[in-house]
C-alpha positions as CSV (number, residue, x, y, z in Angstrom):
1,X,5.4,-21.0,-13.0
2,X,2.0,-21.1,-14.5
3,X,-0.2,-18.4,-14.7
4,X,-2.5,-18.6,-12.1
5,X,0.2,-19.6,-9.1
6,X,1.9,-16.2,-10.5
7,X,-1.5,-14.4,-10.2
8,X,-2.0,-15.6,-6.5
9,X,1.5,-14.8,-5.7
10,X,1.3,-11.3,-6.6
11,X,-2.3,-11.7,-5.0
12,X,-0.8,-12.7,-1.8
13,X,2.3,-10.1,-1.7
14,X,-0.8,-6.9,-2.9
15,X,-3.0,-8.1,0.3
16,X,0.3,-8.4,2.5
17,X,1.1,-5.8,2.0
18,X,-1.8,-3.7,1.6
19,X,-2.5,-4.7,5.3
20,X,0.4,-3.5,6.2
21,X,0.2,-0.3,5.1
22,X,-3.3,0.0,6.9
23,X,-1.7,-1.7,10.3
24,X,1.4,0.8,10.3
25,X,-0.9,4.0,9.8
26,X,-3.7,2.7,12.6
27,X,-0.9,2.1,14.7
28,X,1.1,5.5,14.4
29,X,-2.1,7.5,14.5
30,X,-1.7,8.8,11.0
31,X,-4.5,10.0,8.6
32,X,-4.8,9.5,5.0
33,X,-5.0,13.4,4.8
34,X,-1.6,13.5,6.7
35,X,0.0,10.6,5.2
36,X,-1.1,11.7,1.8
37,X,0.3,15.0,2.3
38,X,3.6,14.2,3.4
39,X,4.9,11.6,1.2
40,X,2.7,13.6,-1.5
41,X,0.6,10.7,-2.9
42,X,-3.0,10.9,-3.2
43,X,-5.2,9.8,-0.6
44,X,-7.2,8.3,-3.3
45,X,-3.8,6.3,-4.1
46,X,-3.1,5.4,-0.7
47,X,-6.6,3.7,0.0
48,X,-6.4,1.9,-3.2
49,X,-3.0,0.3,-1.9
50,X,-4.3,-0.6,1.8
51,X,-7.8,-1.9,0.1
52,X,-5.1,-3.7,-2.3
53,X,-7.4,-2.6,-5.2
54,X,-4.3,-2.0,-7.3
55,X,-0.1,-2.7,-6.6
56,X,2.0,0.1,-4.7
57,X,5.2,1.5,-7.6
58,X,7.9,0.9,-5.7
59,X,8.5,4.7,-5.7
60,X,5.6,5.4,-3.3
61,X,5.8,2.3,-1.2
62,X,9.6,3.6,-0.8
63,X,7.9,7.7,0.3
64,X,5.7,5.6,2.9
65,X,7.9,3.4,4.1
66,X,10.6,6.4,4.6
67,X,7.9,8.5,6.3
């Protein structure tokens, strides 16, 4: 796979799921405080993943996904 196809995969699966993230949490009613607090990530992390300005560890998308 070259480069650039690999780029815009893991492009694609950051945004996917970076809108996600933000759909789930509008949808439950849960803040970025709250969120943040419970799965103990930073909020600062957690917008970072729903903006998809950087890739969730699996780790913390696991925390979220199990809260």
């Amino acid at each position: 796979m070259s480069t650039d196809r690999r780029y815009n995969v893991k492009s694609k699966i950051r945004n996917d799921i970076a809108n996600e993230l933000r759909s789930l949490r509008a949808k439950n009613n849960i803040t970025l405080e709250e969120l943040s607090k419970q799965c103990n990530i930073s909020k600062d992390a957690i917008c970072r993943y729903e903006n998809s300005t950087v890739s969730i560890n699996v780790d913390n998308l696991e925390k979220i996904l199990n809260y």
